[in-house]
N, C-alpha and C positions, 0 to 999 in steps of 0.2 A: 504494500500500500504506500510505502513511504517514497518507493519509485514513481510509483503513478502522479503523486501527486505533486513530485519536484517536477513533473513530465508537465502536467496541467499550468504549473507557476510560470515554467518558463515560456509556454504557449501562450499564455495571458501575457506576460512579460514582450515577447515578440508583437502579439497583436497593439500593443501600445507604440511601440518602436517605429513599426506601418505608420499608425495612424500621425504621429508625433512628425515621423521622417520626413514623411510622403506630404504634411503640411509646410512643414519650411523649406521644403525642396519646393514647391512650389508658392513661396511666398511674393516671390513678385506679381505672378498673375494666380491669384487663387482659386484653386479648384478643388472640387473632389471627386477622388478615383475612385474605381470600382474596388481595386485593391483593398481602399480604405473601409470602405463596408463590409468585406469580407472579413477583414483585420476587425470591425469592431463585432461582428457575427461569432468570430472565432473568440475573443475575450470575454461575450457572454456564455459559450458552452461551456467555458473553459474554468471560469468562474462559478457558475454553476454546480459542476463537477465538482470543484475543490471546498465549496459548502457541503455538499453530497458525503464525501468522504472524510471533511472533518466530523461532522454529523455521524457518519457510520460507526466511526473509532470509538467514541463514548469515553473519549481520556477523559484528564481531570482537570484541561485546560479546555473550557468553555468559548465558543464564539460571541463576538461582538456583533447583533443582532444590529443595531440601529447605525454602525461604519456598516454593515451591506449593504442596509439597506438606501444608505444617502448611497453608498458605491450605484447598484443597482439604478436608480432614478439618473444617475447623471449618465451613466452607460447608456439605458434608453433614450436620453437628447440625444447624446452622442448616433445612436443606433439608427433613429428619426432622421437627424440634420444628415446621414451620411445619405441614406437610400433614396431621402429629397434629392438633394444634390446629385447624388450619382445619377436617379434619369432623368434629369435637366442635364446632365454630361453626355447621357447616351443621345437624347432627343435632340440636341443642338441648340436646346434653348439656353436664352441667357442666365447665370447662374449670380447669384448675389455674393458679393465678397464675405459679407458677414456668416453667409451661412459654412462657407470652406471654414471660416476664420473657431465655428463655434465647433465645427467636429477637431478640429488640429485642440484649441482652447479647454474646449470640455475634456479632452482624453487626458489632456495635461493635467489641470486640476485631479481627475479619478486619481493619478497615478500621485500627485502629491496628497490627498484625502489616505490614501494606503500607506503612505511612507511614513506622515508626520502624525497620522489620527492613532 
């Protein structure tokens, strides 16, 4: 279990990296990739799972119900602002800066919410 779940951290870990990357690699002209919705698709399974299996283990160190669930809510912006953006990417419509700005923005905050909460 303890493999699986260093498996899931760093998959979570990776899918922020995308979404993170792939923002300021594109901060001149902002956009958002498809990549980046896969990337934040991939942080929720992944996240999930790793609740799943803390959950399963029944140690003596309990989760922090209310850091997931702020995590959880910002991932769903995050989640939203991507798959908006992505087909206004695919359609050729024009895409608003702010909305790139808020999947790059929101994944940021997630990952400092985990770090510093």
């Amino acid at each position: 279990m303890t493999f699986l779940l260093s498996l899931m951290l760093f998959l979570h870990i990776v899918g922020v990296a995308v979404i993170v990357g792939t923002w300021i690699y594109t901060m001149k002209t902002p956009t958002v990739t498809v990549s980046q919705f896969w990337a934040a698709v991939l942080m929720l399974v992944t996240g999930l799972v790793m609740v799943g299996i803390r959950e399963m283990s029944g140690g003596h160190d309990s989760l922090n119900f209310a850091k997931i669930g702020v995590k959880f809510v910002i991932l769903l912006v995050v989640l939203v602002a991507a798959f908006i953006g992505m087909r206004k990417t695919q359609r050729g419509e024009p895409e608003s800066t702010g909305l790139a700005h808020a999947v790059g923005g929101m994944a940021l905050i997630n990952a400092a919410v985990a770090v510093f909460w």
